[in-house]
C-alpha positions, 0 to 999 in steps of 0.5 A: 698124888692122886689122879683127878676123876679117880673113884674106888672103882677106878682104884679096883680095876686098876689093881685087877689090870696090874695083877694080871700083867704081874701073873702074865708077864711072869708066865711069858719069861717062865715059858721063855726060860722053857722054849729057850733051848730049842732055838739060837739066840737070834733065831727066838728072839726074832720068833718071840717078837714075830709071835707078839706082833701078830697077837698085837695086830689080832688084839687091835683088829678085834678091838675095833683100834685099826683106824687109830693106829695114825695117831697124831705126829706128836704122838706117834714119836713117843709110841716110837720111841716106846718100840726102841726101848723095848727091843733093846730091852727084850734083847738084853732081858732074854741075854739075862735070862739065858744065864740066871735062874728064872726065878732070881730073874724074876726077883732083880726085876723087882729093882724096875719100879724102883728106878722109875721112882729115880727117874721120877726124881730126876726128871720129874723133881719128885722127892725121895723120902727116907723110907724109899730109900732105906727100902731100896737099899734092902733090895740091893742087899738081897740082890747082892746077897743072891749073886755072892751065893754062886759068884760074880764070875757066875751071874755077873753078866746076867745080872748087868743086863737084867739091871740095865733092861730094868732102866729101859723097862722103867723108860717105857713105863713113864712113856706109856702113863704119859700116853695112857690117856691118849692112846688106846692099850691095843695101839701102844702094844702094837708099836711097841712090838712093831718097832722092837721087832724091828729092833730085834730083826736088824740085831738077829741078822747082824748076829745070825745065830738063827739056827733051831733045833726045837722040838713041838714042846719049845715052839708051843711054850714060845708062842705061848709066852710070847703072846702071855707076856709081850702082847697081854701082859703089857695090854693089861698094864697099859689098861691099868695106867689108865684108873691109877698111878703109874707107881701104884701099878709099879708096887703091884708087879713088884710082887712078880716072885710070888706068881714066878715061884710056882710057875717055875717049880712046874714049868721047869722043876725047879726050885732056888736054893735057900740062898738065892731064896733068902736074897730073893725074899729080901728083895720083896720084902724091900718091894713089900716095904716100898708099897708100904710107904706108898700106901 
């Protein structure tokens, strides 16, 4: 389906928008991987969160978005709900992270786009056709294939809330195609990191764990990350809803591994094992095959 009013020139920067948010979002999570040790649970995601807000604020101040940021009722109640999600989805995506290899992280995030084609299904009577289907079930075969490599016992928590931060990724994409129109990009990132650092400032101190021990090197690739892929990142998707569809945009970041593979064999000088790459490689392919279908 196609939007009304769209031109190829709207189809061009749409693709631009998304492609930046893939490479940024996966910039943000490599870094965090990278900051992660210097700092006790509560005590980076509560940092993490305070460094996207003030890149949000800075974004919407220079781009002239201040006065927008009173958006009507009706509105403000979906930018709110936008905030809930993501900072519970923060919380259970950096637990996931803190137990996986960053890049198989990276390859379960491949399953965002498809539980929001599910959620298309289910609220919005889309239909799915049989070859989404079988592409879905290829990319559950690799994720199952990539866990058995190291054990359940090993990665089984990790992969629990990576799965279920993907339901709350895709929750939030539909929020945002569905305000895309309404509000500017810069408003909707900064509710969103307003009100997921909220989130994140009530659950850092019923946890404590604010303790840090982190060096100049954890400090600089935190804020980095932070401002890469919560505050930029998510502007250039939200950017990207509005010349495109929200699966189109969902297709692109489904190709996330291969901007997450480099950057993590330099940023953490690592590289998965031919297992967990070859279960992570069927995933794309699943991701592949859906953009495919969707053609």
């Amino acid at each position: 389906m196609t939007l009304p009013g769209l031109t190829r020139a709207d189809d061009f920067k749409g693709l631009l928008w998304s492609l930046a948010g893939a490479a940024l979002l996966a910039a943000g999570f490599t870094l965090a991987k990278y900051a992660m040790p210097g700092f006790e649970r509560g005590a980076f995601a509560l940092t993490w969160q305070l460094a996207a807000l003030a890149g949000a604020s800075a974004a919407a101040l220079f781009s002239g978005s201040v006065r927008e940021l009173r958006p009507p009722r009706h509105t403000l109640r979906w930018l709110l709900l936008l905030g809930v999600l993501s900072g519970v989805g923060l919380l259970l995506a950096w637990a996931g992270l803190r137990e996986l290899d960053p890049a198989f992280n990276s390859f379960l995030w491949r399953f965002s786009p498809v539980l929001t084609m599910a959620l298309g299904v289910l609220l919005l009577r889309e239909v799915l056709s049989a070859e989404e289907a079988v592409a879905v079930g290829v990319m559950v075969l690799g994720g199952v294939l990539s866990t058995v490599e190291k054990g359940w016992h090993v990665v089984g928590r990790g992969v629990i809330f990576v799965l279920i931060a993907c339901a709350f990724a895709a929750a939030q994409s539909l929020i945002a195609k569905t305000q895309a129109r309404r509000v500017r990009p810069t408003v909707m990132v900064f509710y969103r990191t307003l009100v997921a650092g909220v989130v994140v400032l009530a659950w850092a101190l019923a946890r404590g764990e604010l303790g840090v021990r982190a060096e100049v090197r954890h400090w600089a690739a935190l804020i980095a990350g932070a401002l890469l892929g919560s505050c930029l990142g998510f502007l250039c998707l939200y950017r990207s809803y509005r010349h495109w569809e929200l699966s189109h945009t969902a297709i692109v970041v489904a190709g996330q591994p291969l901007f997450a593979l480099p950057l993590v064999y330099v940023i953490l000088d690592h590289q998965p094992n031919a297992v967990e790459l070859g279960g992570g490689l069927i995933i794309l392919l699943g991701a592949a095959w859906l953009a495919w279908v969707h053609r």
